[in-house]
C-alpha positions in Angstrom: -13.3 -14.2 7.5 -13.0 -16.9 5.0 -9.9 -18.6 3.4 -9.5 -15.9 0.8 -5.7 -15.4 -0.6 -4.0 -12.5 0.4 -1.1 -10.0 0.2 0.0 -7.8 3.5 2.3 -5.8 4.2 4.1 -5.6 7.9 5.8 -2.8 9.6 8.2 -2.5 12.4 7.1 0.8 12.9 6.6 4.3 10.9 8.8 3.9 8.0 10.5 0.8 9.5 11.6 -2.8 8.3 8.8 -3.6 6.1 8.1 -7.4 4.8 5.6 -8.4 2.4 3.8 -11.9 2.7 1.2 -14.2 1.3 -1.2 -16.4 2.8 -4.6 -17.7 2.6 -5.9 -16.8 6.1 -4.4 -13.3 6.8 -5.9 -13.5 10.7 -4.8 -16.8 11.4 -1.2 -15.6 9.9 -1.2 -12.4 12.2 -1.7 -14.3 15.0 1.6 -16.1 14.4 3.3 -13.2 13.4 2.1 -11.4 16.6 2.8 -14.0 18.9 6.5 -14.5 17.3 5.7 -18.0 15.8 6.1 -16.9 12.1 10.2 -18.2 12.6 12.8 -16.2 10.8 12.7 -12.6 9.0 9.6 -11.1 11.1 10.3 -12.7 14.3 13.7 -11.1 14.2 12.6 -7.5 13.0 10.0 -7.3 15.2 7.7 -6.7 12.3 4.3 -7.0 13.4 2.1 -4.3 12.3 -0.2 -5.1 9.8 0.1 -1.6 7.5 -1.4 -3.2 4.3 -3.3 -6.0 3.3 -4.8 -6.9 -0.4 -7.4 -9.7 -1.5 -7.9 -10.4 -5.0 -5.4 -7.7 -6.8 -4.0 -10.2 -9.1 -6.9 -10.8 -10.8 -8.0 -7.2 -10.8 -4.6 -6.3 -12.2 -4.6 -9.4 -15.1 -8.0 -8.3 -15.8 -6.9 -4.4 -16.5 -3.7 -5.2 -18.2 -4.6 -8.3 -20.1 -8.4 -9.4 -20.6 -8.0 -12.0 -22.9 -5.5 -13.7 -20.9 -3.1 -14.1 -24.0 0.1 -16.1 -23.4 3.0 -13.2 -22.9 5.8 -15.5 -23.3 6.2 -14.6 -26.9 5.9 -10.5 -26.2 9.1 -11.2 -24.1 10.6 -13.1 -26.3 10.2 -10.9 -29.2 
């Protein structure tokens, strides 16, 4: 699989301690999470199952909601 950004979701189990991550190797970044060398949250949850993983939704999403790509600062600031 090539470098491709990506959002997963891990599990501990069936509605368990869920964490959500980014990375741009999602099998290189299981590995570590697997093998406990992703240091902190995961490692001490035990959240290693891989229940959802997303490539390319922010675009998709931007591209729905706002094709032009228009600056939204002033929306907010409205």
């Amino acid at each position: 699989m090539a470098k491709q950004p990506a959002v997963y979701i891990l599990a501990s189990k069936g509605n368990g301690t869920l964490y959500i991550g980014v990375t741009s190797n999602i099998l290189q970044r299981m590995w570590q999470h697997r093998n406990d060398l992703a240091m902190g949250f995961t490692q001490q949850y035990r959240v290693h199952r891989l229940v959802f993983f997303r490539i390319a939704w922010k675009l998709k999403l931007i591209e729905t909601d706002n094709p032009d790509w228009r600056d939204l600062l002033e929306a907010i600031c409205e």
